[in-house]
LUMRO-306214 format. One record per residue (C-alpha): y, z, x; residue number from 1; residue in three letters. Coordinates in Angstrom, 3 decimals. Layout:
REM LUMRO-306214
Y,Z,X,NUM,ALA;
...
REM end
This chain:
REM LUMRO-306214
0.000,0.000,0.000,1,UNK;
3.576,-0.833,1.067,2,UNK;
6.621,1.720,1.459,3,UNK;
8.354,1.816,-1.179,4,UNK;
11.999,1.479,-0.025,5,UNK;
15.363,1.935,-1.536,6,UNK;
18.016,-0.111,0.259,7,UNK;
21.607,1.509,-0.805,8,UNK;
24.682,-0.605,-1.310,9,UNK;
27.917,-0.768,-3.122,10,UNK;
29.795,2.717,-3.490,11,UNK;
33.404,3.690,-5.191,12,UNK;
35.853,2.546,-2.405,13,UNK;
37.338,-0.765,-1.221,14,UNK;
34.781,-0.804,1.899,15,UNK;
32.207,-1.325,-1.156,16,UNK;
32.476,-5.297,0.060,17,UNK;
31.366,-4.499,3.477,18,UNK;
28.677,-2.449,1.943,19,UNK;
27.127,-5.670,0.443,20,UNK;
27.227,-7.689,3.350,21,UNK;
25.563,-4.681,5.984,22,UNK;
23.024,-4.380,3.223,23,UNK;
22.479,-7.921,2.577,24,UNK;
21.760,-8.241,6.230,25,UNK;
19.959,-4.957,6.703,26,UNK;
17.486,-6.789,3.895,27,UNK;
17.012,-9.474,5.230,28,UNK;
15.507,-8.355,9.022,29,UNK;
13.769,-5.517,7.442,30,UNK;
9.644,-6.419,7.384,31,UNK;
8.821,-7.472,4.127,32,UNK;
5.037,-7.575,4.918,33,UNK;
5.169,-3.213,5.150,34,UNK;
7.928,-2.407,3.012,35,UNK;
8.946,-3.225,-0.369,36,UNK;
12.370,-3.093,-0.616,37,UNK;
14.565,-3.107,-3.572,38,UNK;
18.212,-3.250,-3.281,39,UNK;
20.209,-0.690,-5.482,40,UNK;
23.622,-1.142,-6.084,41,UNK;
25.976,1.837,-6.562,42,UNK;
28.768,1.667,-8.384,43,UNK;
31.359,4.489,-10.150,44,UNK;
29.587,3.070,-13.396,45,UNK;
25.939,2.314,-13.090,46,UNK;
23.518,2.949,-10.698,47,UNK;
21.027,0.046,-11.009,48,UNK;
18.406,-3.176,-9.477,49,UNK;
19.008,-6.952,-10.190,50,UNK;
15.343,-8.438,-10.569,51,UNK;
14.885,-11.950,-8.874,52,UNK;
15.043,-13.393,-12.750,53,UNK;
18.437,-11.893,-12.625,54,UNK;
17.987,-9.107,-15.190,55,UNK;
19.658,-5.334,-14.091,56,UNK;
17.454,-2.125,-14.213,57,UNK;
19.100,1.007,-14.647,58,UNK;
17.880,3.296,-11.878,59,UNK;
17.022,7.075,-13.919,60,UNK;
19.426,9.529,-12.189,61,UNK;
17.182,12.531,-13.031,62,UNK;
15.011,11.323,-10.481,63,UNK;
16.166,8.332,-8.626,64,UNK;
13.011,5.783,-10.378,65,UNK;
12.943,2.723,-11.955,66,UNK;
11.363,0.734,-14.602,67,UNK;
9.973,-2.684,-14.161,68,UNK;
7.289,-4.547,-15.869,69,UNK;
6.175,-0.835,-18.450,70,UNK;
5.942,0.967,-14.702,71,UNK;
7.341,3.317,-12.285,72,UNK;
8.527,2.641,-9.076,73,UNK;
8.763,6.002,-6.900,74,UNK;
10.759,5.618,-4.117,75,UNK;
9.362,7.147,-1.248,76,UNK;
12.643,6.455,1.237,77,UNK;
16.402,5.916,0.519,78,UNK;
17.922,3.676,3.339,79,UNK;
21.959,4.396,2.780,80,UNK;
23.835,1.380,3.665,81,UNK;
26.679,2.726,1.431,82,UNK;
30.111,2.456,3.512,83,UNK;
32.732,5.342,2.216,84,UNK;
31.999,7.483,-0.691,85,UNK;
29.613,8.321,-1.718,86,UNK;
27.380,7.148,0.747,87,UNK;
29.309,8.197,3.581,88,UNK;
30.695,11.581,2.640,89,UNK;
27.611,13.717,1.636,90,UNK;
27.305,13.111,-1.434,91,UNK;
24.286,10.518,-1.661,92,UNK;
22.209,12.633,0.873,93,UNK;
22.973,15.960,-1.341,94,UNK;
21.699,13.866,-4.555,95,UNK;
18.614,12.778,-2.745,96,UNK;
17.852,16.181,-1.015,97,UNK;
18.191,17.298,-4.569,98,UNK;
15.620,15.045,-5.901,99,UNK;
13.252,14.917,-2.970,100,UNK;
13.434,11.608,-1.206,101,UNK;
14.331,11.741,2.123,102,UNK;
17.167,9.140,3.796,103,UNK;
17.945,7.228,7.047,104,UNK;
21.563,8.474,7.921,105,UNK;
22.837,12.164,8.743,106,UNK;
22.454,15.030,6.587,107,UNK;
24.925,15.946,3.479,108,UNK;
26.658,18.868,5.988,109,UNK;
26.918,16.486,9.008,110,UNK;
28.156,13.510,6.348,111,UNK;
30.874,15.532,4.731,112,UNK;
32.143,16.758,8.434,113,UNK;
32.238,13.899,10.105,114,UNK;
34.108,12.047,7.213,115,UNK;
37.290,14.444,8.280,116,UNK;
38.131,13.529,11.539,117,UNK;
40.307,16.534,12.245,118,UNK;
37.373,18.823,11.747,119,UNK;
35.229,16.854,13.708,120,UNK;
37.141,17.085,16.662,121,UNK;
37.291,20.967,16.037,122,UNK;
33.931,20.634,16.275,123,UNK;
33.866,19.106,19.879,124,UNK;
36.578,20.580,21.523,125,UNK;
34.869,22.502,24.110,126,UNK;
31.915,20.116,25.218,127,UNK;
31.842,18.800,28.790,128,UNK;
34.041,15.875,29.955,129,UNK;
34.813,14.654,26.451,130,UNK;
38.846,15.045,25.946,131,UNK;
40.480,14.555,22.366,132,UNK;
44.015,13.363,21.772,133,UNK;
46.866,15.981,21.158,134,UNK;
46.721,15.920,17.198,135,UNK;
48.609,17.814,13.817,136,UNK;
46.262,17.450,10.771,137,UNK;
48.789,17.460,7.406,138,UNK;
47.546,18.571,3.954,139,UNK;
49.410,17.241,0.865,140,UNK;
50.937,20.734,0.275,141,UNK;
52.847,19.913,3.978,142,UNK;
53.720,16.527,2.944,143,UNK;
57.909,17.444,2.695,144,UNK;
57.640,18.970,6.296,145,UNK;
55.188,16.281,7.430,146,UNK;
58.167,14.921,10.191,147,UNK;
59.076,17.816,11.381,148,UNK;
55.724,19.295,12.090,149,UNK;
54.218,16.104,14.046,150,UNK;
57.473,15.807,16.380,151,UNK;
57.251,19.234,16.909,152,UNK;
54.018,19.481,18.125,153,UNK;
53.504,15.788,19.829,154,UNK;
54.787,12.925,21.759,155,UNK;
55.595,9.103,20.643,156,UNK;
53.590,7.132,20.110,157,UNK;
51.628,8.097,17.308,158,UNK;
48.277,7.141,15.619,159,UNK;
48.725,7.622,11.813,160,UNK;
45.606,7.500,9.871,161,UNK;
43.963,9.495,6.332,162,UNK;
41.588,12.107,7.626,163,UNK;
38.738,10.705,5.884,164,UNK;
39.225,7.238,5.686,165,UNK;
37.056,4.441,7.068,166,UNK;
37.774,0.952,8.830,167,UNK;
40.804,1.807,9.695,168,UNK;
42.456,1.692,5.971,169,UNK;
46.194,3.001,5.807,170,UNK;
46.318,3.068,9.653,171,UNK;
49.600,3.018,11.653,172,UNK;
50.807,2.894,14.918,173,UNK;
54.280,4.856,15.543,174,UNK;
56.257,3.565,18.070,175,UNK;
59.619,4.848,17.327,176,UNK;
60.639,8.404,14.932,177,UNK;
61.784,6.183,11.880,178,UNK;
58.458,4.886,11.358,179,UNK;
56.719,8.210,11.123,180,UNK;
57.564,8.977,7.487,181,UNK;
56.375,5.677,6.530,182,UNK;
53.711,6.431,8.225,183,UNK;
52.221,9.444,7.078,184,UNK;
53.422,8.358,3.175,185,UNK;
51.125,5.554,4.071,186,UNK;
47.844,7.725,5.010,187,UNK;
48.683,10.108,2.264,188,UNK;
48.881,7.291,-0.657,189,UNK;
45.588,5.074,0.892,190,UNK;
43.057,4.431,-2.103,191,UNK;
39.942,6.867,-1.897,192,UNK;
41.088,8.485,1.552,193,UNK;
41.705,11.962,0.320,194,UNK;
44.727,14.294,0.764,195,UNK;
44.968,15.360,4.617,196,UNK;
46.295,12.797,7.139,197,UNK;
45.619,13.062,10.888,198,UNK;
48.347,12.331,13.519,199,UNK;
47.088,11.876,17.075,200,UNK;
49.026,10.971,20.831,201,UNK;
48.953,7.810,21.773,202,UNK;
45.973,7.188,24.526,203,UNK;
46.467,4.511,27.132,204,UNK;
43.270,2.847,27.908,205,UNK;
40.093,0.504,26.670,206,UNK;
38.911,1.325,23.284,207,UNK;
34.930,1.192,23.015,208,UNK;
32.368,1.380,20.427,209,UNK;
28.920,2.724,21.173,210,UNK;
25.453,3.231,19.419,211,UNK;
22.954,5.986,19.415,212,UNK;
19.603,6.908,17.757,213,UNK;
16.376,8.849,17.679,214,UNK;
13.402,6.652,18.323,215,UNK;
9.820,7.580,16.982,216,UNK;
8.993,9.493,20.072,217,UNK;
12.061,12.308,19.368,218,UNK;
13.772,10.652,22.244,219,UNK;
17.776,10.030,22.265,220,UNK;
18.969,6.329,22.788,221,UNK;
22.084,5.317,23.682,222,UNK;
22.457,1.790,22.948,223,UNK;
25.062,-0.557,25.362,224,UNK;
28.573,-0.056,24.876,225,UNK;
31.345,-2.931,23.468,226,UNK;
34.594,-3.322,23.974,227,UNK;
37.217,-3.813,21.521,228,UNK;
40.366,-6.407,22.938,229,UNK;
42.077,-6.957,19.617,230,UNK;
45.517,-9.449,19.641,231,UNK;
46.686,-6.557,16.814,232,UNK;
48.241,-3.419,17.878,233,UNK;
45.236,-1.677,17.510,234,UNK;
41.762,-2.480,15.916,235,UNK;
42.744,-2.692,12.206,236,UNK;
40.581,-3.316,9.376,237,UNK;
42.354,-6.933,9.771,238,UNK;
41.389,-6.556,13.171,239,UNK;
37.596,-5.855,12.347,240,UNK;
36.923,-8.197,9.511,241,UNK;
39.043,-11.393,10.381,242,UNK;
37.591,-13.375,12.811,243,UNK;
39.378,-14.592,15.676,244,UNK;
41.839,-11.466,16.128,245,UNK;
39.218,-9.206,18.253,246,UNK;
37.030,-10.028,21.184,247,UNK;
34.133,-7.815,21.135,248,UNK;
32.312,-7.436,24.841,249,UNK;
28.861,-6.507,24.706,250,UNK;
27.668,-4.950,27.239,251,UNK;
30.882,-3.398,28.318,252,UNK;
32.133,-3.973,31.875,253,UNK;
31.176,-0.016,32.315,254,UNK;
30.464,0.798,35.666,255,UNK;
27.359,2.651,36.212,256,UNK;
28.804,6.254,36.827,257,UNK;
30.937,5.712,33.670,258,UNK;
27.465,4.762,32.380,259,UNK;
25.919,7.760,32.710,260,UNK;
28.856,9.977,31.729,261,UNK;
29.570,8.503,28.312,262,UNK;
25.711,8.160,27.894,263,UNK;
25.215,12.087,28.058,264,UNK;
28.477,12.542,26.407,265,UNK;
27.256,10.706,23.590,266,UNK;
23.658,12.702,23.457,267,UNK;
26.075,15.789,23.439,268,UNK;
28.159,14.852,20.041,269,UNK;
25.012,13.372,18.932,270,UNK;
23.254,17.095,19.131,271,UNK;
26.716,19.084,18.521,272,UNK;
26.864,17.557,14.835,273,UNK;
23.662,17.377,14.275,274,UNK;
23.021,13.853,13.557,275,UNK;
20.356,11.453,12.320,276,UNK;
19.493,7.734,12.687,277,UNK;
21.939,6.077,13.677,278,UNK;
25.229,6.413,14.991,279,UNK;
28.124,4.765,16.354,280,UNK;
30.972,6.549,18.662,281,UNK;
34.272,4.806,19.164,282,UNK;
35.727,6.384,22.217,283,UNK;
39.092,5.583,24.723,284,UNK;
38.562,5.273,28.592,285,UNK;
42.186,6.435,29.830,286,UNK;
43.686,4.184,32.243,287,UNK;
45.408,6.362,34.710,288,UNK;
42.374,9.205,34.907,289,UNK;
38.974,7.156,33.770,290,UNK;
38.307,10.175,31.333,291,UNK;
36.729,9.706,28.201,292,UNK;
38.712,10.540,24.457,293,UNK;
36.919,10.808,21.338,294,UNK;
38.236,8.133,18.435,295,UNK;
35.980,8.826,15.866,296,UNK;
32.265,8.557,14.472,297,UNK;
30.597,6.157,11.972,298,UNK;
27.201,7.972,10.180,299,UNK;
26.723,4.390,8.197,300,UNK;
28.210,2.357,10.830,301,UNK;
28.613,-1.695,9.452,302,UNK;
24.985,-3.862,9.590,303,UNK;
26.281,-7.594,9.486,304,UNK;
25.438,-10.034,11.720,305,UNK;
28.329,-9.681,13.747,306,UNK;
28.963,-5.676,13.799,307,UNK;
28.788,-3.570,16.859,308,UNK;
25.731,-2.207,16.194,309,UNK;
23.385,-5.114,15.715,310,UNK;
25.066,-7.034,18.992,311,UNK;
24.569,-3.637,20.633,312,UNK;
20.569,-4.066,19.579,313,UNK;
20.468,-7.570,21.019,314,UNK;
22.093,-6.488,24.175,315,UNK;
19.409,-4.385,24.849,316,UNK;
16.433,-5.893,23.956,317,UNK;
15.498,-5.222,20.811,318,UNK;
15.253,-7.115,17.582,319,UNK;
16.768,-5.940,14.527,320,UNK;
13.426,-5.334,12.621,321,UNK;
12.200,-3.076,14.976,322,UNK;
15.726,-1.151,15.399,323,UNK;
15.383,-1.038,11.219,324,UNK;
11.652,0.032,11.351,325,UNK;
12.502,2.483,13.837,326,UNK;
14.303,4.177,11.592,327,UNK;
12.527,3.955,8.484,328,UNK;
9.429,5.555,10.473,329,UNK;
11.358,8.288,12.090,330,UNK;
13.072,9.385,8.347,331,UNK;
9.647,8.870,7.178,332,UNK;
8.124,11.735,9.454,333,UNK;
11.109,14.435,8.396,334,UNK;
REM end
């Protein structure tokens, strides 16, 4: 008998598109001779399956089943491909511990943290050779003295971003004060973002973006690095999703000490937050001092054909089925 899998797509935010596309892909590498693999879409109104005759199937909430042809499909795995809420934030893996099928990505604790990137950073602020930006996280009760608290405490420029946003949405750079409250109004009023808003010192260096998993064995793998050269001021969600406008470098130019120090850096947030699958890190290598700043991390990092993640796969030898399978197996054992 085949695996019964649930592939996750859709969710309640703009990055709902992307969702499609990472799970469309996701699909189509997965094996189809081990697994069967329906495709669930998630959406603020019905949770449901489109048959290949093109008929929808409401999926029963009570226990995450389905009917098809006067039977029951149990799902014995959930693999989230669910970008933003509510596949990003916690609340799909609390639903499924809940009900009793167990999931790909991190679990509901390590979800909900690592959506608000201020208290993710508290999180890491004492491991080895990892540095963070200088930053002021704003609430919406601050929003009147949201100026005067950021120039306060920081230098120009400024990164401006929601504290629990994805790709990048209601992102500024502030190069000058008069911006700033444009800025932050910005990050406050993004769609589905929620109500703090992060402000972080401008770091001078190459932006990266690295992978990292558990294989079947238990063993930590860090996949290659890429680097991100966008034409844009920064790497926007114009920036990621446009092409042309970023040149994505995979494997890094990394030398091999810098290797080896972002490598165990990465094992070390990877442990710290307690994650599962997979992973991706986005990270700054400072110019002037060739230390390492922590950006952010992805817990359902973007699956099409072009994302980091599957060119990080390629680059080191590995086909996208078995990367998949690999962690199908491992979510399998928990």
């Amino acid at each position: 008998m085949k695996t019964k899998i649930a592939l996750i797509t859709g969710g309640y935010t703009g990055e709902a598109e992307v969702s499609f596309k990472s799970s469309a892909f996701v699909y189509s590498q997965l094996d189809h001779n081990k697994y069967d693999i329906y495709q669930i879409t998630i959406t603020k109104d019905a949770w449901f399956y489109v048959s290949d005759s093109g008929i929808k199937h409401a999926i029963n909430k009570e226990d995450f089943t389905l009917v098809l042809d006067d039977s029951i499909v149990q799902f014995e795995l959930a693999f989230i491909m669910v970008h933003g809420s509510p596949g990003e934030d916690g609340r799909l893996q609390s639903y499924f511990d809940l009900v009793g099928i167990p999931y790909t990505s991190c679990d509901a604790l390590t979800s909900a943290l690592t959506m608000n990137k201020g208290y993710t950073k508290a999180i890491l602020a004492d491991l080895n050779d990892l540095f963070l930006a200088k930053s002021v996280l704003l609430f919406e009760n601050q929003r009147a003295q949201a100026v005067e608290l950021v120039e306060d405490k920081l230098s120009l420029p400024y990164f401006v971003k929601p504290n629990a946003g994805g790709s990048s949405i209601g992102m500024t750079k502030v190069k000058v004060a008069d911006e700033l409250k444009v800025a932050i109004d910005k990050a406050f009023d993004a769609e589905n973002t929620g109500s703090q808003v992060i402000v972080e010192e401008f770091v001078n260096g190459r932006e990266f973006s690295e992978g990292i998993y558990r294989n079947v064995d238990g063993e930590l793998v860090v996949l290659p690095a890429t680097e991100v050269k966008t034409t844009r001021e920064f790497f926007d969600f114009e920036a990621k999703y446009i092409p042309g406008l970023t040149e994505e470098i995979t494997p890094a130019d990394l030398d091999v000490n810098q290797q080896l120090r972002i490598g165990k850096i990465l094992k070390d947030i990877y442990v710290r937050l307690n994650c599962k699958g997979m992973v991706r890190i986005d990270f700054f290598l400072e110019n002037d001092t060739d230390k390492f700043y922590f950006i952010e991390i992805n817990t359902i990092p973007g699956q099409t054909p072009q994302s980091l993640i599957p060119q990080q796969v390629r680059a080191a030898g590995l086909t996208e089925q078995e990367f998949y399978g690999n962690l199908i197996e491992v979510a399998l054992k928990k």
